[in-house]
N, C-alpha and C positions, 0 to 999 in steps of 0.2 A: 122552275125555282125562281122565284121573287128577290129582285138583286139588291143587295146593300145600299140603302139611301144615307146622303150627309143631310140629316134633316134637320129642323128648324122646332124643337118638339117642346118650345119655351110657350109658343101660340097655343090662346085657348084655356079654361078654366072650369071649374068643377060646375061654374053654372053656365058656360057659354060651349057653344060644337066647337071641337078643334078641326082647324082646315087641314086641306090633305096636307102630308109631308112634303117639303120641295127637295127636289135631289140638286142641288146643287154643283156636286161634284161625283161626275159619271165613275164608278168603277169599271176598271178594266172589265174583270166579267164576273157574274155570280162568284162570291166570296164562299169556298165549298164550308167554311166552321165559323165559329163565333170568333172564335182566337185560335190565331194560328200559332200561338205557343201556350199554352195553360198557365191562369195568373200565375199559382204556386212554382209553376219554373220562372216564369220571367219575376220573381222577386227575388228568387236563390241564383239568377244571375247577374241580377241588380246588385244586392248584398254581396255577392262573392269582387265586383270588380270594386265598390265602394269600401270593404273592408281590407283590399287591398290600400287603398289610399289610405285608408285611418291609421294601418301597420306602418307602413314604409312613405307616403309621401311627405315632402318636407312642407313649413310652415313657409307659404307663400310670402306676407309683408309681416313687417314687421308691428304694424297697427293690431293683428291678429293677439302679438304675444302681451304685447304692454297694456292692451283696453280690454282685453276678453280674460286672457290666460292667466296673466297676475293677476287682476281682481277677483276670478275665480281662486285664484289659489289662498287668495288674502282672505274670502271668506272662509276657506277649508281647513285652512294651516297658520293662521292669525300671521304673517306676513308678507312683504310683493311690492313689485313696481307701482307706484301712481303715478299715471298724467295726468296732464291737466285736466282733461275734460270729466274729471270726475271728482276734482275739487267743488265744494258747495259754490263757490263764485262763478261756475257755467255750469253745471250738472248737462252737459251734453250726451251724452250715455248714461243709461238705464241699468240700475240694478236691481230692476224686476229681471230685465235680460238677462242677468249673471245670474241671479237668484234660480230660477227655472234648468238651470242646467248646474249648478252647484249641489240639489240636491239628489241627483245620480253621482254626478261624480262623489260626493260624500258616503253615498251608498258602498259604491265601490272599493270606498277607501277601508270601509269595515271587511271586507275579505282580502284585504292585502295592506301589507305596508310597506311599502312601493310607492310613493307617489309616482313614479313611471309609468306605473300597471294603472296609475287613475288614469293617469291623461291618455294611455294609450284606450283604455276601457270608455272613459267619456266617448271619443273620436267612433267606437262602435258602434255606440248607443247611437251616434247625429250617424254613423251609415245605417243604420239600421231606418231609423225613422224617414230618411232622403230617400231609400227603397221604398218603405212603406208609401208615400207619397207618389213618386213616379208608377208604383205598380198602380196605383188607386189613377191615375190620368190612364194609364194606359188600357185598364180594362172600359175606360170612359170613351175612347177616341177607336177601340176597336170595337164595342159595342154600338155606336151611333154613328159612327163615319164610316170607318170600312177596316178590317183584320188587317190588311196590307198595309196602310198609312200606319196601324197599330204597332208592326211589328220593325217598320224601316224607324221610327219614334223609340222603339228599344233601342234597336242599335245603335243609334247615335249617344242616347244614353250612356249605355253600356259602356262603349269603348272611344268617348271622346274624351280629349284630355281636360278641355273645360269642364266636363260634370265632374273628372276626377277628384280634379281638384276644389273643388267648391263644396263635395257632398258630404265632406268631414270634416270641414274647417268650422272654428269656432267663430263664426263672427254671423252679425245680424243679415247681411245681405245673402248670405248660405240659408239663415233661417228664412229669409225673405221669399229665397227660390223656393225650398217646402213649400210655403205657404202660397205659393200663387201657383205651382201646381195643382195643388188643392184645390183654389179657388176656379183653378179654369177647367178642372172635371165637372166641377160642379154646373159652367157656365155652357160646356158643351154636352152634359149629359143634364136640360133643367125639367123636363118630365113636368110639359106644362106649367113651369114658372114656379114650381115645389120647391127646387134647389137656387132659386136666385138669394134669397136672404142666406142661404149657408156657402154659397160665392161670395156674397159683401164681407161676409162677418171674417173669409178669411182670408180675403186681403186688407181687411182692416187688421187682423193681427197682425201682418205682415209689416204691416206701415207703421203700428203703435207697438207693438214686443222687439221687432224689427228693426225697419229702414223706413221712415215714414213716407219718401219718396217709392217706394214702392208700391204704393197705393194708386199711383198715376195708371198702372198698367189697366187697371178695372174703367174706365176710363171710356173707350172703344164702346164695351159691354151695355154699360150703363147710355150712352148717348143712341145705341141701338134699339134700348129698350123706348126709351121715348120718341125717338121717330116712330118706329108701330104705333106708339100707345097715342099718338096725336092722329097717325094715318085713319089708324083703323082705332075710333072711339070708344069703341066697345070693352078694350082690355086698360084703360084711364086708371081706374080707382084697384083694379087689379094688379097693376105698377105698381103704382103708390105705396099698396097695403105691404108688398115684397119686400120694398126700400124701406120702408118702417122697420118691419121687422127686423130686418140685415141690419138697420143704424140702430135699433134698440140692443141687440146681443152685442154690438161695435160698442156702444156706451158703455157695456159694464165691461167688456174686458178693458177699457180705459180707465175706470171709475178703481179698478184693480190694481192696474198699474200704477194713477197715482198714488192710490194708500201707500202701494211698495215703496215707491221711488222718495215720496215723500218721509216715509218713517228713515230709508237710511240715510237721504241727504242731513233732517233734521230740522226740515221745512217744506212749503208745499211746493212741488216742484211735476211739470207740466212736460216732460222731456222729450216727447215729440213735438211737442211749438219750440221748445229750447232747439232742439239738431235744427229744422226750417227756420227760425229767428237767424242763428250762426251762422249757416250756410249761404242764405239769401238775404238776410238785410244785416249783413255785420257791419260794414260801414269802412271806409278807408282803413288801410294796414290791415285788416283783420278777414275772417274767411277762409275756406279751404282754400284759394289761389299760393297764399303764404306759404305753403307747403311744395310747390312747384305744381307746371303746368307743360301740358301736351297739345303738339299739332291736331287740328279734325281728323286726321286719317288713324289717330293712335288706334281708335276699337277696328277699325277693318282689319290694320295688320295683327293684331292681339288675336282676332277672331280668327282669321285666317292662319293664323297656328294651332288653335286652339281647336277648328273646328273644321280645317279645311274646305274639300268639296261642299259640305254640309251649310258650309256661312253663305255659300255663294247660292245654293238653291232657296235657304233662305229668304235671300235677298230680291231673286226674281221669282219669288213666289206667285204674289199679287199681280204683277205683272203678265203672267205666264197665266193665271188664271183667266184674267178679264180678256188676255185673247183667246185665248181657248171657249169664251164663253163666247164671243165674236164670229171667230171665223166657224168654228165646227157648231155653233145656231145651238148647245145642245136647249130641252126642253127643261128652259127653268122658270122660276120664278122670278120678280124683281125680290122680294121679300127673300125670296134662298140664296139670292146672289149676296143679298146683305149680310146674310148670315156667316158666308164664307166669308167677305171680304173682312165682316165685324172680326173674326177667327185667326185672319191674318194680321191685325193692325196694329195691335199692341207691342209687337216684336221691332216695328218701323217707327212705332211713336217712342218708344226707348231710347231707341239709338239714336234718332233724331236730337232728342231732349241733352241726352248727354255726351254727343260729339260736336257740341255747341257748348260744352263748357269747359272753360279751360284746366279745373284741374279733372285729372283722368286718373283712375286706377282700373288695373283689373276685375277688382271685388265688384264693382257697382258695376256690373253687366250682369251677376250673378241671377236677381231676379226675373231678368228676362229670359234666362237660359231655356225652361221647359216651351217660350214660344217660338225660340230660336227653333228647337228640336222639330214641334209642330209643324212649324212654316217648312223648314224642309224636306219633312216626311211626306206634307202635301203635296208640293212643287214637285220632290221625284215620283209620286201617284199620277197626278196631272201629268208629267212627263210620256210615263207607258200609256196614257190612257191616250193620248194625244197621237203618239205615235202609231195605234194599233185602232184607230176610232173609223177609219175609211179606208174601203175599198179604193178609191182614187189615189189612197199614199203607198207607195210600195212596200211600207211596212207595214201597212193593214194587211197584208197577206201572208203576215210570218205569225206560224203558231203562236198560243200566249207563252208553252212554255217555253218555247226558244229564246221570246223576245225577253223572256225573268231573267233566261241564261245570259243574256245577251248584257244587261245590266250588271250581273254579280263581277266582273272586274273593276265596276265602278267602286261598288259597297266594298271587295276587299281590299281595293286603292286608298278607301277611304280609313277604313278600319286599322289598317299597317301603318299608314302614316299615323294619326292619332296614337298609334301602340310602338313609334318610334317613339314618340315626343315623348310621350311617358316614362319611354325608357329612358332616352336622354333626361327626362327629370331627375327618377329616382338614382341611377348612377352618376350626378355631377353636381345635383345642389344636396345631398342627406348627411353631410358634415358635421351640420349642427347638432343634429340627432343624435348623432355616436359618437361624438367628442365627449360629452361629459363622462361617457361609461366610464371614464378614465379613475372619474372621480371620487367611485362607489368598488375601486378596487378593493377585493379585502383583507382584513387587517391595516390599510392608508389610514381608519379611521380619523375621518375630515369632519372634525365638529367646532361652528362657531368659526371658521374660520370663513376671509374675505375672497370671495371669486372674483376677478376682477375683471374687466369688460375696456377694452379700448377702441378700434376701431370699426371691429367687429360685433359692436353694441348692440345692432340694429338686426343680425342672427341668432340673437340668443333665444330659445325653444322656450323659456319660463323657468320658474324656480321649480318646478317639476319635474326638471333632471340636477339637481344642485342636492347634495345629501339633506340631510337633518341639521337644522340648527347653521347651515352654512347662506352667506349674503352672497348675493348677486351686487357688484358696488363697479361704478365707473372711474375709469381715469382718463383723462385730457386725451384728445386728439383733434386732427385737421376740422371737424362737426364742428360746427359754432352755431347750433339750433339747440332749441328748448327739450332737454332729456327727463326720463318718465324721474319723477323723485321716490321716494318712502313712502307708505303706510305707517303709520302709531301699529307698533304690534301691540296684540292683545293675543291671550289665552282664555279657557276656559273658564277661569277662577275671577278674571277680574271684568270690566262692560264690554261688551258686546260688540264688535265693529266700530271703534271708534274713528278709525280711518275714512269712516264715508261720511261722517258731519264735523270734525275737526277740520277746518279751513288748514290745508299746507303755507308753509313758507314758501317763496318762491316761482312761483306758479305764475303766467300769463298766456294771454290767448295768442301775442304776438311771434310767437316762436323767437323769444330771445331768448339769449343760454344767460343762465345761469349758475355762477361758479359752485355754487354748493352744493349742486348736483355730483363733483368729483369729487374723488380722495386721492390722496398723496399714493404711488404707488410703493414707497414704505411700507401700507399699509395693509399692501397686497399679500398675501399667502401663494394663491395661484391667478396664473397669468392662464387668459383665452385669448387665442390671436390667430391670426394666420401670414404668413412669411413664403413670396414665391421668389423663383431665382430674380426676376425684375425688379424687384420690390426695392426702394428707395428711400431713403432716410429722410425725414421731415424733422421741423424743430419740433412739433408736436406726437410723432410718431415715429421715434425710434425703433432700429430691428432690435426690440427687445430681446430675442432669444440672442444676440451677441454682446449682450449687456447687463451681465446678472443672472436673467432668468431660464433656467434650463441648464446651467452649468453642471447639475449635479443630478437633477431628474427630470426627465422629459417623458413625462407618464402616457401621453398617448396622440396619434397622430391620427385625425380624421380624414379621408380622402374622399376628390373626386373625381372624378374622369373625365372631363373635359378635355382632348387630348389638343394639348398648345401650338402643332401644326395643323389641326384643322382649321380651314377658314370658319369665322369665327360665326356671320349667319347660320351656314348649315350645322357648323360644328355645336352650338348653341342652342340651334331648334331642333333637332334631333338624335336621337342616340346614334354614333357610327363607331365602328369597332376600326382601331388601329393597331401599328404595331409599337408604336411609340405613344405610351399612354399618357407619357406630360404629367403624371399625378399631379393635382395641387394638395397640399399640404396644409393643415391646420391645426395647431397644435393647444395644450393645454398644459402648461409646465409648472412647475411648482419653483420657489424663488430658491440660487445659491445660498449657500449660507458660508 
């Protein structure tokens, strides 16, 4: 039997011989199936761990709810939070992006009325599609590399908390990760240079619908193609012709996006040069820094929670390669070593890129996630191969399947831990989520009335858990940064979206506050807050619930389980069961009268 090659199968064209395949990276030993799990399971268990997250996982940042969620809602429900970056004087965000994911959620909204059931409906739809995506790389890396690398690339998938969380989130860097999934099935499965224009075109969406920094990862791909095409002359105008094509289907999906963005700003507007203008050339006081900044180490230890074992094999992947190509001589090529190391680079030039700049979020690792996954599905391949490749190691003389056995306490070390974290997610930050139910009690009948937000601003899920007719409105606290302001409502009856080309009051890129962002808390109906036994009176945040509010009804108490004697690392990165649960508390009170 003819053992599974990681091969290079981009060489070569319909008018030139393709060279042999290089094996690059040795399997363990003849791969006995194509796929050692059948797509159709490994999508129904992609989709079962990711709709888990769409149900129950909480809304990571707070940039998720105020740029994605309100403006979805504002196109859905004629009203919502606006920031700034979607005032016509910066059009930093795209409302082609909202647009494209408003018309499911719209759908959805026609078999229920529930805006809860949208948003929780939308969140299936992006699990749905982040399966669809992952299954499409995975039947690509066990088709052309090797079943084994295929199915350790599931499981990290599967049960890491970083895919968890990324694969239903509404934001552009979730969409970024699809989309360069996409594009590096393409780039590892290119079936003689066929699929390289359908690799460009979709990490150009990724970059233009997107995250336009996203486009970096293509990057590796693309500089590997022309070293060949200079090496070896003969594949020159066969490049070229590729990269045309990729950048002509890149051009109209941009040519697309402006018409969008440009009809609802109200003008013509460019908003992937706009996100790179703000980012990189904003000029003193201004730029993402303004918003706060992280030491270089912030993405190791993020990752290292996020991905355990999995970030670390990652990391010495390349590394583990090129000695394994060293010391054990195997029979490669220069051109198939490129290939692998082209495979591994993208994951290394990320991180690089963005643990050099000082502000850091979790969201912006999102796209490089599926190479994250790659890189150490290889390294722990290369690992057994390494271990089992000679006679001379004395692990070269243990069975292959002892040596499988021998591994699986690593995988469910790895798997438990990421399905701690998770737990500790969904049991200590889901507050936000089930506070409002409070709101939608029946017969409360809450119409028109003001929700009011204090310190707790920066948790609120969207006007997708707030009844009908009721405002999401802020009051004063210790925050002295620039809060999302209003949309112009609009209905059916009267134009269109006016919120997205009506210039706001108010608005600046500097994150200064502005007072008209609050209202008197007078003006409150219901209070959202949360009060633990520590909690401390400020001149701008009073313990409200001993001051009026809640006197008379205290409608609902959202918990989490953080338990306040655990030390607060562990107790924080993982779920641990005590006996003393510490509940924190968060409340939604309606005012005495």
């Amino acid at each position: 039997m003819s053992k599974p090659k990681l091969v290079d199968s981009r060489t070569g064209s319909s008018k030139t011989s393709r060279q042999p395949e290089p094996q690059p990276i040795p399997p363990l030993e003849a791969a006995p199936v194509r796929f050692f799990l059948p797509l159709n399971i490994a999508f129904y268990l992609l989709l079962s761990s990711h709709a888990i997250a769409a149900l129950y996982a909480p809304i990571q940042d707070c940039d998720e709810t105020y740029n994605y969620w309100e403006p979805l809602h504002y196109l859905t429900h004629g009203y919502g939070r606006q920031t700034w970056e979607y005032s016509p004087d910066f059009g930093i965000r795209s409302w082609a992006y909202i647009l494209i994911h408003a018309i499911p959620a719209k759908i959805i909204g026609l078999f229920s009325h529930s805006k809860t059931t949208e948003f929780y409906g939308l969140r299936l739809v992006l699990a749905a599609v982040c399966a669809s995506t992952e299954t499409r790389l995975y039947s690509a890396i066990s088709r052309i590399l090797n079943p084994r690398i295929a199915i350790v690339y599931l499981m990290i998938v599967a049960f890491s908390p970083g895919f968890f969380y990324a694969s239903a989130a509404l934001l552009p860097s979730s969409f970024a990760m699809y989309t360069s999934a996409l594009g590096l099935s393409c780039f590892v499965d290119r079936r003689a240079g066929l699929k390289t224009a359908s690799g460009i075109m979709w990490f150009a969406i990724g970059g233009l619908l997107g995250w336009p920094f996203a486009a970096a990862l293509i990057l590796p791909f693309v500089a590997e193609d022309f070293v060949i095409a200079a090496v070896g002359g003969n594949y020159v105008f066969d490049v070229l012709a590729r990269y045309l094509n990729g950048a002509a289907r890149s051009l109209v999906v941009l040519a697309l996006q402006v018409g969008v963005d440009s009809l609802f700003f109200g003008k013509l507007f460019v908003v992937p040069w706009q996100i790179v203008a703000y980012n990189v050339f904003g000029g003193k006081d201004r730029g993402p820094d303004i918003f706060g900044t992280e030491p270089w180490h912030y993405y190791v230890r993020n990752l290292l929670l996020n991905f355990n074992v999995w970030f670390i094999l990652a990391v010495i992947s390349a590394p583990l390669f090129i000695l394994q190509s060293l010391i054990l001589n195997q029979a490669s090529t220069a051109q198939s070593r490129l290939r692998t190391l082209t495979l591994l680079a993208p994951f290394y030039l990320w991180l690089a890129i963005f643990s050099v700049q000082p502000h850091k979020e979790e969201r912006f690792i999102y796209p490089a996630y599926p190479f994250l996954a790659l890189n150490a599905a290889i390294a722990f391949h290369s690992l057994l191969v390494w271990i089992g490749s000679s006679d001379s190691i004395i692990f070269g003389k243990i069975p292959t399947r002892l040596k499988f056995a021998g591994t699986l306490p690593v995988v469910f070390l790895a798997i438990n831990i990421g399905l701690l974290r998770i737990a500790g997610t969904l049991t200590a930050y889901r507050a936000p989520l089930e506070i409002y139910s409070a709101l939608n009690t029946p017969g409360l009948n809450v119409t028109r009335e003001n929700i009011c937000l204090g310190k707790d601003w920066y948790r609120f899920p969207s006007s997708h858990f707030l009844p009908d007719d009721s405002r999401a409105k802020f009051i004063k606290s210790e925050f002295d940064g620039l809060l999302p302001g209003e949309y112009p409502e609009w209905n059916f009856t009267s134009s269109y979206f006016p919120g997205t080309w009506i210039i706001p009051d108010g608005m600046n890129d500097l994150n200064q506050e502005d007072p008209g962002k609050h209202v008197d808390i007078e003006q409150c109906t219901y209070l959202v807050d949360s009060q633990f036994e520590h909690t401390r009176a400020t001149e701008h945040e009073p313990l409200h619930f001993k001051n009026g509010f809640g006197s008379q009804d205290n409608l609902g108490a959202g918990y989490s389980s953080a338990p306040s004697k655990i030390p607060s690392p562990l107790g924080t990165a993982l779920f641990v069961a005590a006996k003393d649960g510490g509940m924190k508390r968060r409340y939604v009170a309606k005012k005495g009268i």
